[in-house]
C-alpha positions as CSV (number, residue, x, y, z in Angstrom):
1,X,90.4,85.1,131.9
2,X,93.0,87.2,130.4
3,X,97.1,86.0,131.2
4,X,99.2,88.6,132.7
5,X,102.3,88.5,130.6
6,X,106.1,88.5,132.5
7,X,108.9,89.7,131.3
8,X,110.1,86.5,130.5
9,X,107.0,86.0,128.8
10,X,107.7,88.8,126.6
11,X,110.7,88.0,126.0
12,X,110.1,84.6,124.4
13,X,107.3,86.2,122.6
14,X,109.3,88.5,120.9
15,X,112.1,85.8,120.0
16,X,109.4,83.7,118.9
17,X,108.0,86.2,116.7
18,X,111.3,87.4,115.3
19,X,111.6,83.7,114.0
20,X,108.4,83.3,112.5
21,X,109.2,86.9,111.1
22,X,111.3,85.3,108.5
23,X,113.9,88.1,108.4
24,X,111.1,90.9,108.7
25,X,108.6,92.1,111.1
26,X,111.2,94.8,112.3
27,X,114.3,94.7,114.1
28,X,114.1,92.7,118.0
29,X,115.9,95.8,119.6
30,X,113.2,98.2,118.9
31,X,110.8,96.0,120.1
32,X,112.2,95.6,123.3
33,X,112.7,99.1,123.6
34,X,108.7,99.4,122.8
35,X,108.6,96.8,126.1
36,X,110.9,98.5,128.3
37,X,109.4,101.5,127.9
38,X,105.4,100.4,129.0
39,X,107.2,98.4,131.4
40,X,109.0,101.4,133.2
41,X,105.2,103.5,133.2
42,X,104.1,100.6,135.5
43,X,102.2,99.2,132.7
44,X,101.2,95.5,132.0
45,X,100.6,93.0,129.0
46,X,97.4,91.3,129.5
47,X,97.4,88.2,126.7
48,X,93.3,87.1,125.9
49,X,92.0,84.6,123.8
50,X,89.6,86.3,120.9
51,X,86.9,84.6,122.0
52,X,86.9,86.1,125.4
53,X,86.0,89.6,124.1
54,X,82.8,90.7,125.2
55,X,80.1,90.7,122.6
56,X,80.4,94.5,120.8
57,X,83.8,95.7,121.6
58,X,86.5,97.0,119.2
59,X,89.7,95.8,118.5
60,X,91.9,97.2,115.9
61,X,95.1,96.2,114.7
62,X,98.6,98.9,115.4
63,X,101.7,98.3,113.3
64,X,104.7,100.2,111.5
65,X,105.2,100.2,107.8
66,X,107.9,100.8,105.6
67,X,111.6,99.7,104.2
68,X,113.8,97.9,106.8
69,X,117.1,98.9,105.2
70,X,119.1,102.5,105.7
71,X,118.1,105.6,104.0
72,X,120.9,106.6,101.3
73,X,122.7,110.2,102.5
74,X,121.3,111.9,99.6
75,X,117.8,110.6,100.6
76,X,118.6,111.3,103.9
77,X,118.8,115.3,103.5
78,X,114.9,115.3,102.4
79,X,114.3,115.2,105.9
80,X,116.1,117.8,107.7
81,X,114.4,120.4,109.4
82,X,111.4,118.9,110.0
83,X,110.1,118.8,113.8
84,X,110.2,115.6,115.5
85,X,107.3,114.2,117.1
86,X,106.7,114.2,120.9
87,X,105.3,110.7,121.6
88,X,105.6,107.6,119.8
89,X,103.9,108.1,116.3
90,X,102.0,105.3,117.1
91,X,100.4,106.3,119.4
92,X,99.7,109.5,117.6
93,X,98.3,107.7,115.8
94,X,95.9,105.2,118.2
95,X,94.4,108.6,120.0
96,X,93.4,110.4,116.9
97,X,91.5,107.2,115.5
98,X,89.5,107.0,119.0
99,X,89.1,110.5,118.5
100,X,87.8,110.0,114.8
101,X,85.6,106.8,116.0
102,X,84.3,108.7,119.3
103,X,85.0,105.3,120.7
104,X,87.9,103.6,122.6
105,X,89.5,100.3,122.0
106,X,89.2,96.9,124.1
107,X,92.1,95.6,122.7
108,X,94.9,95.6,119.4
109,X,95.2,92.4,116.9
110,X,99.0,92.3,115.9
111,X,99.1,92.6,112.0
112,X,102.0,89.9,112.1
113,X,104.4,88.4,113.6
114,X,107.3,90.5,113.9
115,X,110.5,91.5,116.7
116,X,109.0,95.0,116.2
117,X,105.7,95.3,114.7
118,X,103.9,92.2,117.0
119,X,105.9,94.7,120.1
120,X,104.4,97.6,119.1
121,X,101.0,96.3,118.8
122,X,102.0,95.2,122.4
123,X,102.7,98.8,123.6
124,X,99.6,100.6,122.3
125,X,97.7,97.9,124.0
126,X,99.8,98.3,127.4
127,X,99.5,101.8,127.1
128,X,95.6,102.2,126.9
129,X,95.1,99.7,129.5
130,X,93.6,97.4,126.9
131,X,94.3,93.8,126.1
132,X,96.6,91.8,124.0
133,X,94.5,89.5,121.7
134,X,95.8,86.2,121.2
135,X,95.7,85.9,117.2
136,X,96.5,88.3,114.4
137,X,95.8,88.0,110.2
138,X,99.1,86.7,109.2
139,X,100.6,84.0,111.0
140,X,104.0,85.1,110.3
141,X,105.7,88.4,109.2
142,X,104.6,90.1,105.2
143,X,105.3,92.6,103.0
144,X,102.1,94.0,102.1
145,X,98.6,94.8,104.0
146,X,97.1,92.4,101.4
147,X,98.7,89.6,102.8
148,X,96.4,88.9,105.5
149,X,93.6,86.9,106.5
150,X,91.7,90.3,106.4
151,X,91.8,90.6,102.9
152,X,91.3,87.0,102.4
153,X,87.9,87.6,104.5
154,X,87.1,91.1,102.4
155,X,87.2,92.9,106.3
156,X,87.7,97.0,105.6
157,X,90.7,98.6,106.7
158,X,89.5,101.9,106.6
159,X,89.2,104.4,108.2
160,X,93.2,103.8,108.5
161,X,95.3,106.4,110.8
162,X,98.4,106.7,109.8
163,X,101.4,109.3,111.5
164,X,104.9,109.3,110.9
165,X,108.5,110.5,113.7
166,X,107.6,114.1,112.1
167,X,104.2,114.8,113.8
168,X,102.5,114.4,110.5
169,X,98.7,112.6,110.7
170,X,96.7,111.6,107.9
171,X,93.7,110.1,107.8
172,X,91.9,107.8,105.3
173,X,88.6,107.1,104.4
174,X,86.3,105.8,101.8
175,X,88.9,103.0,101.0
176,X,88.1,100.6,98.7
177,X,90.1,97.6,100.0
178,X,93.4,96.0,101.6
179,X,94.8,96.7,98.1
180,X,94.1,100.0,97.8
181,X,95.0,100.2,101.3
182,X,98.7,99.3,101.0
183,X,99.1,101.6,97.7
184,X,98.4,105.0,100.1
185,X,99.9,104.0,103.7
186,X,103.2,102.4,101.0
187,X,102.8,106.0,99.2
188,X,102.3,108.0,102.9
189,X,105.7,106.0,104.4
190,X,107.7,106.6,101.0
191,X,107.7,110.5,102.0
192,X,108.3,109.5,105.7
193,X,111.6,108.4,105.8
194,X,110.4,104.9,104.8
195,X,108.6,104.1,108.4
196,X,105.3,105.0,108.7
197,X,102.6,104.0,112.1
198,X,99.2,103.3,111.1
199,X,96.1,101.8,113.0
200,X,93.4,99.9,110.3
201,X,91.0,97.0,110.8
202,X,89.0,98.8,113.7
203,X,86.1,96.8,113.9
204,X,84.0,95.1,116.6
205,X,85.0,91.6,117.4
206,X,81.8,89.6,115.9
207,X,83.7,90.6,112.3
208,X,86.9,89.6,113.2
209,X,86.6,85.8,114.8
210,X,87.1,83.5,112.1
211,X,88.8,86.3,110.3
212,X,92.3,85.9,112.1
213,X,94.2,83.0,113.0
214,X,93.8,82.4,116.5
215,X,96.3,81.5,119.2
216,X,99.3,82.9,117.2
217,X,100.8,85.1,120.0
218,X,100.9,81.6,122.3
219,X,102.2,80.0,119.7
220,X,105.5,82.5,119.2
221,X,106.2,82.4,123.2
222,X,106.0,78.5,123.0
223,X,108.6,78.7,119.7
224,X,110.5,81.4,122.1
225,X,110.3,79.4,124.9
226,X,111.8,76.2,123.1
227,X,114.7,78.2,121.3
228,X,115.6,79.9,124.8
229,X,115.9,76.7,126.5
230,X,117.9,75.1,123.7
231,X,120.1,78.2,124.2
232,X,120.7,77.5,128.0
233,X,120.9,73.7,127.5
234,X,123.8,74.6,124.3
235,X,121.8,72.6,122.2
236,X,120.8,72.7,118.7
237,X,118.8,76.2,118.6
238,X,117.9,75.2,114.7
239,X,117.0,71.8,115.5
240,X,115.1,73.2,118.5
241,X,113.1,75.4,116.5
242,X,112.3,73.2,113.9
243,X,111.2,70.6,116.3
244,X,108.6,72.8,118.2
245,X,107.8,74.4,114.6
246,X,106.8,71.4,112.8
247,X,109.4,72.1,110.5
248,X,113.1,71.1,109.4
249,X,116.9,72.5,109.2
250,X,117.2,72.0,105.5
251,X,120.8,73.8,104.9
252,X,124.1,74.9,106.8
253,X,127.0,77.7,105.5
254,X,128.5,80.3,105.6
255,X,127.1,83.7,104.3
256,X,129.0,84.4,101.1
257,X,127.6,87.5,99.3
258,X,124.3,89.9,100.3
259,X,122.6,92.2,99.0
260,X,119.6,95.0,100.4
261,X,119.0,97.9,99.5
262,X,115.4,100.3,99.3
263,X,113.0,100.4,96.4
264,X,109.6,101.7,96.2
265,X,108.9,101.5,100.0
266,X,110.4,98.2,100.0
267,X,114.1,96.9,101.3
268,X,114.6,93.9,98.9
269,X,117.8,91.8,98.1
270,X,119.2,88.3,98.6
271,X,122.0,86.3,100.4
272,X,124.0,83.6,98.9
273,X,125.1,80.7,101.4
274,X,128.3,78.4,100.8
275,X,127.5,74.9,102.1
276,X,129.2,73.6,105.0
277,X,129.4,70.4,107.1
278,X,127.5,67.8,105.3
279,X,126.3,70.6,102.5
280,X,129.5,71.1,101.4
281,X,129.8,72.0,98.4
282,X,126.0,73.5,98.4
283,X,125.2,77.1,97.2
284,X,121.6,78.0,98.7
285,X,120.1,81.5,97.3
286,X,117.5,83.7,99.2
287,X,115.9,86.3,97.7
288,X,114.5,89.3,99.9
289,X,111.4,91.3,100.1
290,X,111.7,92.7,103.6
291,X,111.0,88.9,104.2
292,X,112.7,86.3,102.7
293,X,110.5,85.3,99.8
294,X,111.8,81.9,97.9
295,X,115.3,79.7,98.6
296,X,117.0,77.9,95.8
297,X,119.1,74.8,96.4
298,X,121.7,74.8,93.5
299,X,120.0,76.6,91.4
300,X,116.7,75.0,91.9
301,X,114.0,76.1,93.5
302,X,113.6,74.7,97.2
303,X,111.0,76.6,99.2
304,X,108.8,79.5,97.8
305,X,106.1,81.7,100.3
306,X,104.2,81.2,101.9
307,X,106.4,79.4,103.8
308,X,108.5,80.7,106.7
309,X,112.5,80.4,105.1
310,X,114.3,81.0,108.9
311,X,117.8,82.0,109.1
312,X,119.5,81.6,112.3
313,X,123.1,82.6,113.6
314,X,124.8,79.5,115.0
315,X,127.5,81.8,116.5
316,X,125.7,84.2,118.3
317,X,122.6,82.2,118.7
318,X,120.1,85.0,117.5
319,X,117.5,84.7,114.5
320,X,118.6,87.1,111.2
321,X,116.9,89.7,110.4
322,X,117.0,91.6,107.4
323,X,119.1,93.6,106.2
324,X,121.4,92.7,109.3
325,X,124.1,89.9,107.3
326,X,127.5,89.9,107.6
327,X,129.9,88.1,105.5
328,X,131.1,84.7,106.9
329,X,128.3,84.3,109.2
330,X,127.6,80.9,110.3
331,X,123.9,80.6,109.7
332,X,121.6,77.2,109.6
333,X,118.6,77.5,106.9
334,X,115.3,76.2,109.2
335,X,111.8,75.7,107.2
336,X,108.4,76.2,108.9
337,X,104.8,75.6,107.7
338,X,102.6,78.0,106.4
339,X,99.6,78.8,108.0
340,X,97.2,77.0,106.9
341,X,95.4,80.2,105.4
342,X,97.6,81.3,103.3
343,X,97.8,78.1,101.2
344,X,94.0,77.9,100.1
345,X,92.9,80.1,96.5
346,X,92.9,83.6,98.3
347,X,96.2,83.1,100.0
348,X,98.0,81.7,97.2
349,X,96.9,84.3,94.9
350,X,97.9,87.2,97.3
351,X,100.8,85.8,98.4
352,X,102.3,82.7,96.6
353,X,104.8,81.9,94.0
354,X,103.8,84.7,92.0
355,X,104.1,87.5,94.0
356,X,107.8,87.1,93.6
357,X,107.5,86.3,89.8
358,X,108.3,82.3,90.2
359,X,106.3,80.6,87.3
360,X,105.5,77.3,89.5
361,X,103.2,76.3,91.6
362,X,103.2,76.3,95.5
363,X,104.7,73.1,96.7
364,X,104.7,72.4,100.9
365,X,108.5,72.3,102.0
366,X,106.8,70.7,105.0
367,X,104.3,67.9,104.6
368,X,101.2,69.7,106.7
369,X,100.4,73.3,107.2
370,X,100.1,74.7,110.9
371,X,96.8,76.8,111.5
């Protein structure tokens, strides 16, 4: 019952996710390189709904962590001399937890949605002959392993393999939880150039149904889909997207100023938008942690997380990712719903106003939350 994926397939996947990514979620080239390069071993991408698993398996859940933002020179020279790895660390790092397990994989859960990290969740999954499951804990792309319906649903990460573009594999066990969890993979990618693989949530699938959100991966392709079409039709990409998003375009400008730079495994920042059009005169405000976290209008707070704050590039007709602004680019500000779990008392209090220091309660930019 699984769906064979095409290219083109893939393709709106990955747009789809880079929107939903929200600025993070890795960078769309990498992802495609992750693509082309199952797609040239004569691999394929088999797509299956969760419930589909047989009764037993294991799925576990492949992804990279780290800052999205360059590596100062000085910061830079801590690395040299250090051997390179010969495969992808990832997949390092997917062999030496079925080694640890003495048991292989049916399938990878994508830990977000992401131009990179839903790809290379892809990959690992292409390149063990495994499947592609059609959900993953987030809904979107995060900062944190906490900020997942995993945590929300008290599901153990460990044992978590983790290996870094060095060679370099660590393995963790006896972890008390997702929080603990993100303090030593953040700490293990801090002294790994900032980008760390690691393979976590390796559990058979009776735990995980009803602990994901389901359909996510068809949902991104659909979003894809709808923004590629809009493309080839010279439509409105942000209305598009908003439209098949159950969201809205709620701002238009130019980018005036930006900031992002690394701190404490993270990249964080902000860009500051100059009205245009019929916001003329407007000044909107984003503020960064390798997702874009909360948007003022004017001073005034507009849109905190968990909703998705998407920034698209009218000119070249490609979502933003972080840190990749440029001065003067023509961007249009489109809002999506959260998922609907991240806006209950777990997801809220993981991942809500707070998390980004905003004393104010979570209010829906969009009237109804997506599931």
């Amino acid at each position: 019952m699984a769906i064979l994926l095409s290219k083109q397939n893939l393709t709106d996947i990955l747009y789809g996710c880079t929107i939903l990514g929200t600025g993070g979620g890795g960078d769309l080239s990498e992802g495609f390189a992750y693509i082309e390069q199952a797609l040239a071993a004569g691999k394929e991408f088999k797509l299956l709904d969760i419930n589909d698993v047989p009764a037993g398996e294991v799925l576990c859940t492949p992804y990279m962590l780290g800052a999205i933002s360059e590596l100062p020179p000085e910061q830079e020279k801590l690395y040299e001399g250090l051997p390179s790895n010969n495969e992808p660390a990832i997949m390092t790092a997917y062999k030496r937890l079925e080694a640890y397990m003495d048991s292989s994989f049916y399938g990878t859960i994508c830990c977000e949605m992401g131009g990179a990290n839903t790809a290379i969740s892809f990959y690992v999954a292409a390149m063990a002959g495994g499947y592609i499951i059609d959900a993953d804990p987030a809904g979107r792309a995060v900062p944190e392993i906490t900020h997942s319906t995993y945590y929300f649903n008290d599901l153990p990460a460990a044992p978590i393999v983790a290996s870094n573009r060095f060679g370099e594999c660590f393995i963790c066990e006896n972890v008390k939880d997702d929080q603990r969890a993100e303090t030593l993979v953040r700490a293990l990618a801090k002294v790994s150039r900032n980008d760390i693989a690691a393979i976590d949530h390796a559990l058979p699938v009776e735990q995980l149904k009803g602990a994901v959100i389901e359909g996510t991966i068809s949902k991104a392709m659909a979003l894809g889909e709808a923004y590629r079409l809009a493309k080839a039709q010279d439509d409105d990409i942000a209305e598009a997207i908003a439209k098949k998003g159950g969201g809205k375009v709620v701002f238009r400008g130019k980018t005036r100023s930006f900031d992002c730079r690394t701190e404490e495994g993270f990249t964080v920042g902000y860009v500051d938008i100059s009205g245009e059009g019929e916001y003329q005169g407007g000044d909107y405000h984003i503020d960064i942690k390798n997702e874009n976290m909360y948007a003022t209008l004017d001073g005034v707070v507009q849109v905190t997380i968990p909703d998705l704050i998407c920034l698209i590039d009218m000119d070249s007709q490609e979502p933003v990712t972080n840190p990749n602004h440029t001065v003067g680019m023509n961007v249009a500000v489109v809002i999506l719903p959260a998922p609907k779990a991240f806006t209950g008392e777990r997801g809220l209090a993981a991942f809500g106003p707070a998390y980004v220091g905003l004393d104010c309660d979570y209010i829906p930019a969009i009237s109804s939350s997506s599931e």
